[in-house]
N, C-alpha and C positions, 0 to 999 in steps of 0.2 A: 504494500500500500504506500509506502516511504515511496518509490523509486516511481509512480503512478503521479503520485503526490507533487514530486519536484519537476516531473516530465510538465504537469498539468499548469505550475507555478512558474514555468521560465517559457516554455515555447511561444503563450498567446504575448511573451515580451518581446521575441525575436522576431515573430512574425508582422507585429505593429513595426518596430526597427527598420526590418528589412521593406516592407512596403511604405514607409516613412523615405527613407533612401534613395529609393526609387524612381517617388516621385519629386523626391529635393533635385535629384539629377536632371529629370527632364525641366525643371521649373531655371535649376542654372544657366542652361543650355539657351533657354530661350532666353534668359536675361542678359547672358554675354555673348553668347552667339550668333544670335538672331536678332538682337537688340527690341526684343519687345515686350508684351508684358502679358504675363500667365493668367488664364482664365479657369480657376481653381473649383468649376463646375463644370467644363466640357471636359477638361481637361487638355487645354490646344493653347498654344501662342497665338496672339492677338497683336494689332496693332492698335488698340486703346486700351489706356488704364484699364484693371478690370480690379472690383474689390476682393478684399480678401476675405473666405470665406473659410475658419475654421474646420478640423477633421471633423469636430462631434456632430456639425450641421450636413457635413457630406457623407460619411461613412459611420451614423449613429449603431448600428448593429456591429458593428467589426469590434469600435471603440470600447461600446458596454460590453457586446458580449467577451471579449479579449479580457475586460476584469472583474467578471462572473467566472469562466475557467480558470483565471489566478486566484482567484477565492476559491473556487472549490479546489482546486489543488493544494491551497494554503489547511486550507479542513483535512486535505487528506495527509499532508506531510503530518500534523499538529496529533490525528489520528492513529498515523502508521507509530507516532515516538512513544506515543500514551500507551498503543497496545506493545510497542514490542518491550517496554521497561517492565511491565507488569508480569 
């Protein structure tokens, strides 16, 4: 349950990182590349200002649910220590 626990506690952190990453890269790309300005709801370089629109407003199911499975893995690690010392 320990090994469950930590799997379940670190992954939905890598996973937000890495798809965080991802889109940091194409958002540079268009800023110094292509000189223009990221549209953080199509997901496209633009040639006008576009505002900026936070993860939780675009990807609210990724966000929560990514710290729902860190909670529950957090229950399972807490879990797996309580049962295995007894």
């Amino acid at each position: 349950m320990l090994r469950i626990g930590l799997l379940l506690l670190v992954l939905p952190i890598l996973v937000l990182m890495g798809i965080y990453f991802l889109e940091l890269g194409d958002v540079r790309e268009c800023l110094l590349v292509q000189q223009g300005h990221w549209d953080y709801l199509a997901g496209t370089c633009r040639e006008t200002p576009q505002p900026f629109v936070p993860w939780i407003e675009r990807r609210p199911w990724l966000v929560n649910g990514g710290m729902l499975v860190s909670l529950a893995g957090l229950a399972c690690c807490m879990a797996g220590l309580y049962l295995k010392k007894r």
